[in-house]
MARBA-3410 file (N, C-alpha, C, O; in Angstrom, 1 decimal):
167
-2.9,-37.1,-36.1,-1.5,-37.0,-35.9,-1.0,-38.4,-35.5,-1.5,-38.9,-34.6 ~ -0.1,-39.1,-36.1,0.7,-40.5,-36.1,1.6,-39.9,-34.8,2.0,-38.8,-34.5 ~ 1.7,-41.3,-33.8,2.0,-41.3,-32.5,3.3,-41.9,-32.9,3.2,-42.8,-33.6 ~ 4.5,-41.6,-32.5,6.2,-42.5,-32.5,5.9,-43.6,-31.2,5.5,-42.9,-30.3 ~ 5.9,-44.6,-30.7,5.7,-45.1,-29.6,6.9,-45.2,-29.2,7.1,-45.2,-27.9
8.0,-45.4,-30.1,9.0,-45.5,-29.1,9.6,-44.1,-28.4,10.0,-44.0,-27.3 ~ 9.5,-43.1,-29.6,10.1,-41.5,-28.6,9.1,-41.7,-27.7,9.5,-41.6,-26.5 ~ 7.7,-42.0,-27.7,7.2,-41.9,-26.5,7.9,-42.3,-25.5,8.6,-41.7,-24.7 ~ 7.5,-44.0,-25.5,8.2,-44.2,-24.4,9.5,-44.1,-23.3,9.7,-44.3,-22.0 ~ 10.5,-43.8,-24.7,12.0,-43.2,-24.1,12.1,-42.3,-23.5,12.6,-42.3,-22.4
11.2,-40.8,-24.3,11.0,-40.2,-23.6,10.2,-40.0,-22.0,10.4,-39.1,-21.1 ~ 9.4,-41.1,-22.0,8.4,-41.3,-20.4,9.9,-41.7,-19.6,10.4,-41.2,-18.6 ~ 10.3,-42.7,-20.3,12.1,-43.4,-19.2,12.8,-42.0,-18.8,13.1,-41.8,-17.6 ~ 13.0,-41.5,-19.5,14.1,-40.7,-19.5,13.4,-39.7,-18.1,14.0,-39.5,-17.1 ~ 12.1,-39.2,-18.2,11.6,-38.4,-17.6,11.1,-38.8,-16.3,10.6,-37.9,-15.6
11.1,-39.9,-16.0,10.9,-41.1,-14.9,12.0,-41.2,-13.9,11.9,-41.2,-12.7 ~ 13.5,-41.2,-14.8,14.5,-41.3,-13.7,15.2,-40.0,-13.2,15.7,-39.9,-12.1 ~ 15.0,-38.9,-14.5,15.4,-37.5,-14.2,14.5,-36.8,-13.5,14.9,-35.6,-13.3 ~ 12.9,-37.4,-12.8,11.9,-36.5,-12.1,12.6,-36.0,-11.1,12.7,-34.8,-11.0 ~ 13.4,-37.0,-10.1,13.7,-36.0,-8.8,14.6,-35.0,-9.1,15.0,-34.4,-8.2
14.9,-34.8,-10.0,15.9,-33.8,-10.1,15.5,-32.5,-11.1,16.0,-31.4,-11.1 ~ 14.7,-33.0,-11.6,13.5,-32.0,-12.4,12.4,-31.4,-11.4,12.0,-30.3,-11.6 ~ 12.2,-32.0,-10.6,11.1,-31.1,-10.0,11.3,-31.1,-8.6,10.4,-30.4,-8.0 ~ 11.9,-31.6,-8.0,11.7,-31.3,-6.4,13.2,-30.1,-6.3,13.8,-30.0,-5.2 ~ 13.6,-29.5,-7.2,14.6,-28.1,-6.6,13.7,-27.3,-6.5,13.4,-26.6,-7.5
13.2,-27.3,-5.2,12.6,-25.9,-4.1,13.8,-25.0,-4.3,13.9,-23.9,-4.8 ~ 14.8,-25.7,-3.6,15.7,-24.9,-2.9,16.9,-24.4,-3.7,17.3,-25.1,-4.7 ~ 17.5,-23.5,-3.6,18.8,-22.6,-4.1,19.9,-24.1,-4.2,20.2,-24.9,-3.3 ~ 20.1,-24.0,-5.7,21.2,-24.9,-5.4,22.3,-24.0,-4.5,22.4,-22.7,-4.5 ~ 23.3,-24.9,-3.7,24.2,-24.3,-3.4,25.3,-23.9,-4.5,25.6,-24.7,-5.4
25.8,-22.7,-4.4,26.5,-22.4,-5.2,28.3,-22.6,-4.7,29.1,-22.6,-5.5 ~ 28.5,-22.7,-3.5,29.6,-22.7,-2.7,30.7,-21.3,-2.6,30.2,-20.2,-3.0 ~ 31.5,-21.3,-2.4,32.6,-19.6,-2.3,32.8,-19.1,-3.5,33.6,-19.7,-4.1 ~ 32.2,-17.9,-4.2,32.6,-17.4,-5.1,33.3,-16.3,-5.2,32.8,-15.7,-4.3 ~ 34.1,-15.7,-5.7,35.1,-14.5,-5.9,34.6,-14.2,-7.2,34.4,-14.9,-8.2
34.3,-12.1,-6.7,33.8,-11.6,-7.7,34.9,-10.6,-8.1,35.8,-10.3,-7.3 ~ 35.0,-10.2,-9.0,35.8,-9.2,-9.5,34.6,-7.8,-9.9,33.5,-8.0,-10.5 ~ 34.8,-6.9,-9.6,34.0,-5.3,-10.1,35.3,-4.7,-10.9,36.5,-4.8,-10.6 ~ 34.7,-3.8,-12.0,35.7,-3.4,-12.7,35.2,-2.3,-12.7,34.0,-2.3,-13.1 ~ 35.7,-1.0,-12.3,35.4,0.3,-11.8,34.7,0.5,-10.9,33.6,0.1,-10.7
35.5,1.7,-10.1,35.1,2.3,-8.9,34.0,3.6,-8.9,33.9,4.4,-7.9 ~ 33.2,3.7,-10.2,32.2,5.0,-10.1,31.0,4.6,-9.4,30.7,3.8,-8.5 ~ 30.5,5.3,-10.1,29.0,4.9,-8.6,28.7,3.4,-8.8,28.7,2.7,-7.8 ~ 28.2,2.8,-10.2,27.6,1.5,-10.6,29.1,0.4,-9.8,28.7,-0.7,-9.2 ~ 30.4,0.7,-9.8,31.2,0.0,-9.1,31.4,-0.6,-7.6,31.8,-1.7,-7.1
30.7,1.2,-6.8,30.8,0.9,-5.5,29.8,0.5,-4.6,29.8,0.1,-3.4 ~ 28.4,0.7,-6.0,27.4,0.3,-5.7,27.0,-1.2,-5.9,26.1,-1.8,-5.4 ~ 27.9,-1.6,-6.6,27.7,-3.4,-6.7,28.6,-3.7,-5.7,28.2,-4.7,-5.1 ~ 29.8,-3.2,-5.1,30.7,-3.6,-4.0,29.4,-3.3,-2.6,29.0,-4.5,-2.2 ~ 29.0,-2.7,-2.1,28.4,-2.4,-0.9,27.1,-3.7,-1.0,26.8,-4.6,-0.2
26.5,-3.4,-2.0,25.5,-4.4,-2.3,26.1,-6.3,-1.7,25.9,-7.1,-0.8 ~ 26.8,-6.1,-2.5,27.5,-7.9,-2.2,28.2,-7.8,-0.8,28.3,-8.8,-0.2 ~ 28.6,-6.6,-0.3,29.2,-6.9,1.1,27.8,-7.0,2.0,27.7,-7.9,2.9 ~ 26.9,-6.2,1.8,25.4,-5.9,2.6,24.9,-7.3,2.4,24.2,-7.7,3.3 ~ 25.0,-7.9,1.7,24.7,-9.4,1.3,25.6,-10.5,1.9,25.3,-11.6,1.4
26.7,-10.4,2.9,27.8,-11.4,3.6,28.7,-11.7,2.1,29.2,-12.8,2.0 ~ 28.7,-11.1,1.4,29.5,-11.7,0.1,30.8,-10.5,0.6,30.6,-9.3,0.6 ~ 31.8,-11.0,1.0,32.6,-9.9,1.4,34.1,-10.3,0.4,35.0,-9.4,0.2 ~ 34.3,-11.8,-0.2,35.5,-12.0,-1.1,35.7,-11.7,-2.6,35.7,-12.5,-3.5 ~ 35.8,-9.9,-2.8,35.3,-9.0,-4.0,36.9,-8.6,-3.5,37.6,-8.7,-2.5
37.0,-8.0,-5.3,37.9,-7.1,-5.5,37.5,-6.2,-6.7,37.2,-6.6,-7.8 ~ 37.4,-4.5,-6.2,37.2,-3.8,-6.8,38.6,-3.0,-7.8,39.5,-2.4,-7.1 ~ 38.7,-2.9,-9.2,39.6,-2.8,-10.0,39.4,-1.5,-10.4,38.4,-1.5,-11.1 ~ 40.0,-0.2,-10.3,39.7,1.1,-10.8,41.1,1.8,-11.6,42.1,1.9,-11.0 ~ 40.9,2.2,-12.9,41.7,2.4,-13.6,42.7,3.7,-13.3,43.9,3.9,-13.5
41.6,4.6,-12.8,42.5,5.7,-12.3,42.8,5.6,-10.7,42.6,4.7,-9.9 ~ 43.3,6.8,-10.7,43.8,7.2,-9.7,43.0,7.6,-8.3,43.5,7.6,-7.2 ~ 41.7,7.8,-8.7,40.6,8.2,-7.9,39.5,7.3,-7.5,39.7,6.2,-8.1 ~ 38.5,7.4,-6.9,37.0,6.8,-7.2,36.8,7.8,-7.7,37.5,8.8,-7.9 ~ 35.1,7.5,-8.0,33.9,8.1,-7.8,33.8,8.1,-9.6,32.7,8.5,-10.0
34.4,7.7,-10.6,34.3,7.2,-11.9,34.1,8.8,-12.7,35.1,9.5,-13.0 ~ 32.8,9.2,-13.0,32.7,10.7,-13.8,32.7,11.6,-12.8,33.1,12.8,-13.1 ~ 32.4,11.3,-11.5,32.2,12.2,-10.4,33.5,12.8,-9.9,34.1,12.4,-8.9 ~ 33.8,13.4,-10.3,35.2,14.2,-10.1,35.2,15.6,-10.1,34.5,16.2,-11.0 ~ 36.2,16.3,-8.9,36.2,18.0,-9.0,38.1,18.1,-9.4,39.0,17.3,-9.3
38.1,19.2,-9.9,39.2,19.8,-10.2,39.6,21.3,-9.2,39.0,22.3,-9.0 ~ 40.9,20.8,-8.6,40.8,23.0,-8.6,41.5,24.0,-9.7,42.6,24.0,-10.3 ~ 40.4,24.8,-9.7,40.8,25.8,-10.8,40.4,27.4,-10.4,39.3,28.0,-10.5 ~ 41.2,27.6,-10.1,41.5,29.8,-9.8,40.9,29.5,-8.2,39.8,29.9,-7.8 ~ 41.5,28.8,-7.5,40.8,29.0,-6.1,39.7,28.4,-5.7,39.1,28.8,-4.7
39.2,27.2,-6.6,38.0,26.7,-6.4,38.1,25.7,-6.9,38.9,25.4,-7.9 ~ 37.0,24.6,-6.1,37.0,23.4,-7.1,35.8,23.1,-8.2,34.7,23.1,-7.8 ~ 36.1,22.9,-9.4,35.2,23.0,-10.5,35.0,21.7,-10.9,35.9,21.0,-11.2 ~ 33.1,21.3,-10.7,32.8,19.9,-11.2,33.7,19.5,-12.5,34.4,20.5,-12.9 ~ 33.9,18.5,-13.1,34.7,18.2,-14.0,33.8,16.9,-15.1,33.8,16.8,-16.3
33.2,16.3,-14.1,32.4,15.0,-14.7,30.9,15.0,-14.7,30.6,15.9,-15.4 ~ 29.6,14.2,-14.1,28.8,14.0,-14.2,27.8,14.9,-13.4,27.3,15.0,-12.2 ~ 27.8,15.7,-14.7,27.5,17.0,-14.4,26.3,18.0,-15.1,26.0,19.2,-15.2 ~ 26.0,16.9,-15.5,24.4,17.1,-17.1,23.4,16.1,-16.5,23.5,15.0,-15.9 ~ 22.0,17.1,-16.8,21.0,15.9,-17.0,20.8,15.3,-18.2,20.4,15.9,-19.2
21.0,13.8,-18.3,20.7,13.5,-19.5,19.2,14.0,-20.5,18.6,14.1,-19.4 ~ 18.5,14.2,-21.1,17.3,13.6,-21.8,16.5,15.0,-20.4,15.5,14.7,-19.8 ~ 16.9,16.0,-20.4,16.6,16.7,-19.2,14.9,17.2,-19.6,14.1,17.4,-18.7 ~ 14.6,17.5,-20.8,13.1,18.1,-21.3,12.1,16.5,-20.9,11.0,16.9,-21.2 ~ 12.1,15.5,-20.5,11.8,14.6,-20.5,11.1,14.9,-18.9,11.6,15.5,-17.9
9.4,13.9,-19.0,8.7,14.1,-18.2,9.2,13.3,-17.1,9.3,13.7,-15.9 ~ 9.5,12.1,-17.7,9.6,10.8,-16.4,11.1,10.8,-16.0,11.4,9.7,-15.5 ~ 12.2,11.7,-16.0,13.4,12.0,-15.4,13.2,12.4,-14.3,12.8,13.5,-14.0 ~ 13.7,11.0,-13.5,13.9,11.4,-11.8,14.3,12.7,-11.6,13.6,13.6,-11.0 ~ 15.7,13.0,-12.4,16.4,13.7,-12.0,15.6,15.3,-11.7,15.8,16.1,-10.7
14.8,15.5,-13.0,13.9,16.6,-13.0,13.6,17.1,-11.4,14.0,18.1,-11.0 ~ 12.9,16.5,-10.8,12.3,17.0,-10.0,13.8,17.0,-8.5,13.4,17.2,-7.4 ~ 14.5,16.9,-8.6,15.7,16.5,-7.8,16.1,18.5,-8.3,16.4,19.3,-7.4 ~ 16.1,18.6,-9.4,16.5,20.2,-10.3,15.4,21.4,-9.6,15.5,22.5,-9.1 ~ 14.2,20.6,-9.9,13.0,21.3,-9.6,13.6,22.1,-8.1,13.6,23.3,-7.8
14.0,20.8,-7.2,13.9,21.4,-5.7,14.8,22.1,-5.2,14.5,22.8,-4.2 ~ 16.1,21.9,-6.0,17.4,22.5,-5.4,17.8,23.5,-5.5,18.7,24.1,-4.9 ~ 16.8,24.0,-7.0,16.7,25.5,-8.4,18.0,25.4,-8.9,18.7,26.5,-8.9 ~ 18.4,24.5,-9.2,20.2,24.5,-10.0,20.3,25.3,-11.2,19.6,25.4,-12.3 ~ 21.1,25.6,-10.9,21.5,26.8,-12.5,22.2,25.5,-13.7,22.9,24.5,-13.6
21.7,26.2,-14.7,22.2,25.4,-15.6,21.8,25.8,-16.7,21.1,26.8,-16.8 ~ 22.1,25.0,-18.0,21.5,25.3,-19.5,21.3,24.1,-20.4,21.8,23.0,-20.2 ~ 20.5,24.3,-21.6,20.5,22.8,-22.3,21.7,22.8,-23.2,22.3,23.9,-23.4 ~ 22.1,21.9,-23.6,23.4,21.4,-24.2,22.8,20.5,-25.2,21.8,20.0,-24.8 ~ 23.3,20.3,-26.5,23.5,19.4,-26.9,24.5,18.2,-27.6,24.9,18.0,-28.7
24.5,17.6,-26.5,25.7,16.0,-26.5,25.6,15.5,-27.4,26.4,14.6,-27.5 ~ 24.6,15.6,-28.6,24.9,14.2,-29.4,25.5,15.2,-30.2,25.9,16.3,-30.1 ~ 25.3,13.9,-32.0,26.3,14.3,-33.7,24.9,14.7,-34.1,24.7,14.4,-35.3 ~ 23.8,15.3,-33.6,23.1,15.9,-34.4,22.7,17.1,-34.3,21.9,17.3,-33.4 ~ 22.9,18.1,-35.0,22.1,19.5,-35.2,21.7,19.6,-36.3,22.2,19.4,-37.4
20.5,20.1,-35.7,19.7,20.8,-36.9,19.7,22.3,-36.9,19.9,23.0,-35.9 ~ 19.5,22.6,-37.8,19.9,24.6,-38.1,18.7,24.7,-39.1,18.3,24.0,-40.0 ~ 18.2,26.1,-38.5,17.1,26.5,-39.3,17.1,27.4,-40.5,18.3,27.8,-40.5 ~ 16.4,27.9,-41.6,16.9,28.8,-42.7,18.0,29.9,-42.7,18.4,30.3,-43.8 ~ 18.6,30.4,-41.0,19.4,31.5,-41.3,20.7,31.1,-40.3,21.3,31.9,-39.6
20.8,29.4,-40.3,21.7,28.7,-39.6,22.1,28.6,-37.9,23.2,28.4,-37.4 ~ 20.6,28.8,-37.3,21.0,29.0,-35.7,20.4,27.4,-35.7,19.6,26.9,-36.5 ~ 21.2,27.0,-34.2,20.9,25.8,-33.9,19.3,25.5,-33.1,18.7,26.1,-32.2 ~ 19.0,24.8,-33.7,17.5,24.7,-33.1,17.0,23.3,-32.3,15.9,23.2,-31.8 ~ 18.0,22.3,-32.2,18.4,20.7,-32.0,18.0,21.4,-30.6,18.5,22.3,-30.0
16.4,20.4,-30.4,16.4,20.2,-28.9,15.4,18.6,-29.0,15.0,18.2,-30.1 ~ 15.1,17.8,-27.7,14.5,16.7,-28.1,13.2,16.6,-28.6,12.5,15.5,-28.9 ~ 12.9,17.5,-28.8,10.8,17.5,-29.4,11.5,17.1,-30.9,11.3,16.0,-31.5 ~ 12.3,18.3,-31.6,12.8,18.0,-32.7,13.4,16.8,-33.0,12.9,16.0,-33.8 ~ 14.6,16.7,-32.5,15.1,15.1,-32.4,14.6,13.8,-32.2,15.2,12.7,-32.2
12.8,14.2,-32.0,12.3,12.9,-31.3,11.2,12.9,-33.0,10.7,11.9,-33.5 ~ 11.1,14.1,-33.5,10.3,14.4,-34.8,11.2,13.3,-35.7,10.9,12.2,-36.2 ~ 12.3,14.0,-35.8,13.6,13.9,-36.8,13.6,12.1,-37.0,13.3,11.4,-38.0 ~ 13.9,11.6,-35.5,13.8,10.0,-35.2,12.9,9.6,-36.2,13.2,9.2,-37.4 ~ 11.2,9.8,-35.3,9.8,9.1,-35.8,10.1,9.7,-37.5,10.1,8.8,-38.2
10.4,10.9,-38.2,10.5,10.4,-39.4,11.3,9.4,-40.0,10.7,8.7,-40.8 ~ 12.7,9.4,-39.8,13.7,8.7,-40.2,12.8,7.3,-40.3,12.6,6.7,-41.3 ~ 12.5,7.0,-39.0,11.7,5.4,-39.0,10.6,5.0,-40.0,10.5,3.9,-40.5 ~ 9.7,6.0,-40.3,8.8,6.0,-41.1,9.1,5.6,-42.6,8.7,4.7,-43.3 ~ 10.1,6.7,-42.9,11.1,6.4,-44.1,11.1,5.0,-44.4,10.3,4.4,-45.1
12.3,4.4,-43.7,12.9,3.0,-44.1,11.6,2.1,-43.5,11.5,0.9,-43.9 ~ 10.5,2.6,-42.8,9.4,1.4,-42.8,9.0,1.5,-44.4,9.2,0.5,-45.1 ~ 8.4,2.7,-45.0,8.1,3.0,-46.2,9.0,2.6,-47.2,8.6,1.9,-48.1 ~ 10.3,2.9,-47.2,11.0,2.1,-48.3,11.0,0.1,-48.0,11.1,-0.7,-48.9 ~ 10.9,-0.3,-46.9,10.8,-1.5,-46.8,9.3,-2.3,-47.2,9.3,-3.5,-47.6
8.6,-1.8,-47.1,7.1,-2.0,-47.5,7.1,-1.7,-49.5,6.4,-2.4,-50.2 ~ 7.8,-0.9,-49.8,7.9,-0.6,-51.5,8.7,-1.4,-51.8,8.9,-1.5,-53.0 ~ 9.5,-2.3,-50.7,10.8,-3.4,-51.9,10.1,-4.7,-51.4,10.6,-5.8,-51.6 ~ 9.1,-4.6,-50.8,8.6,-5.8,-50.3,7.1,-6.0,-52.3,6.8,-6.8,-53.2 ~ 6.7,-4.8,-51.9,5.8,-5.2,-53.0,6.5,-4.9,-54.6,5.9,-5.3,-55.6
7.6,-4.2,-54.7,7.7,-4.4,-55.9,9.6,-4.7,-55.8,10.5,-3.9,-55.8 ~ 9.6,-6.1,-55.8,11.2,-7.1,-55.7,11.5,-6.4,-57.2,10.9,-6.0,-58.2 ~ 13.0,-6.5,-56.8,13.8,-5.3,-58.1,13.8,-6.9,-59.1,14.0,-8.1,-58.9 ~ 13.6,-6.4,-60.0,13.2,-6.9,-61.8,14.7,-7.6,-62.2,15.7,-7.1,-61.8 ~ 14.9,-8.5,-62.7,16.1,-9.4,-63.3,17.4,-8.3,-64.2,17.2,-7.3,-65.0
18.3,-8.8,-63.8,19.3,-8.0,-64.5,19.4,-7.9,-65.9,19.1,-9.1,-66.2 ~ 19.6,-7.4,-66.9,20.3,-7.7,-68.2,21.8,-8.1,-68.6,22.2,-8.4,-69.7 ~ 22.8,-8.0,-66.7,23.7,-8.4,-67.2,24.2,-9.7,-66.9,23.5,-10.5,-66.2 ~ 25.1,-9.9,-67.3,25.6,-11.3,-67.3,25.7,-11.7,-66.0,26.3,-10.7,-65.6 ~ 25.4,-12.6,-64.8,26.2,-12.8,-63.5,27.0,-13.4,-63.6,26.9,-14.4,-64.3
28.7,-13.1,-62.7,29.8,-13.4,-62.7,29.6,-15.0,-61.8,28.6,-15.3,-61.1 ~ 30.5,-15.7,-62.0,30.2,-17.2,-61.6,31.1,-16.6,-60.2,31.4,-17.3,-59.3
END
């Protein structure tokens, strides 16, 4: 390998006068007074506000669009009672490693599966059958697919046109 002697050596200068400042930051630069802004008051909102106050960071302002906290976490009253309204599902609930699971496990909460997403699947006499085992089939084939079609245009690149190309 052919040596440049001069980027060498520029480079040795340059790295000679910039050492103390390249390598002796131990310490936190100081950053001096900063003002944070949080933009919603749901849990992730008041949970970054308490965090930074628990931290002496106390010059925040928390910005919430409605009228309330608590962001999905919201009750309504309806016939005499107040009815959850928001964050009120387990996500991804058939799922082993869901905290939440075992939080369900203990409390025996009534409930049912739902499905939140734009996919159902319906079986020969049209009942919905969309749960995640399927949806997670459905995925790993989809992927398989466009791996397989990407592997088929890799070995056989589409053949020259016969028509004219426009300039």
């Amino acid at each position: 390998m052919k040596c440049n002697w001069k980027i060498f050596l520029t480079c040795s200068v340059v790295l000679t006068i910039l050492q103390p400042q390249l390598f002796s930051a131990h310490r936190a630069p100081e950053l001096g007074k900063k003002k944070v802004l949080i933009l919603g008051a749901g849990s992730a909102g008041i949970t970054a506000a308490k965090t930074l106050y628990d931290q002496g960071i106390t010059d925040f302002l928390v910005l919430e669009a409605q009228d309330y906290i608590g962001g999905r976490i919201k009750q309504e009253p309806f016939a005499g009672m107040k009815v959850e309204e928001g964050a009120n599902w387990i996500h991804f609930q058939e799922e082993d490693d869901n905290p939440l699971n075992s939080l369900n496990e203990k409390y025996h909460l009534a409930g049912h599966l739902s499905n939140y997403s734009n996919v159902c699947m319906r079986d020969d006499f049209g009942k919905d059958i969309t749960d995640l085992k399927t949806f997670k089939l459905w995925d790993k084939t989809t992927d398989e697919l466009f791996e397989w079609a990407e592997a088929r245009d890799a070995q056989d690149p589409p053949q020259r046109t016969c028509l004219p190309l426009l300039p």
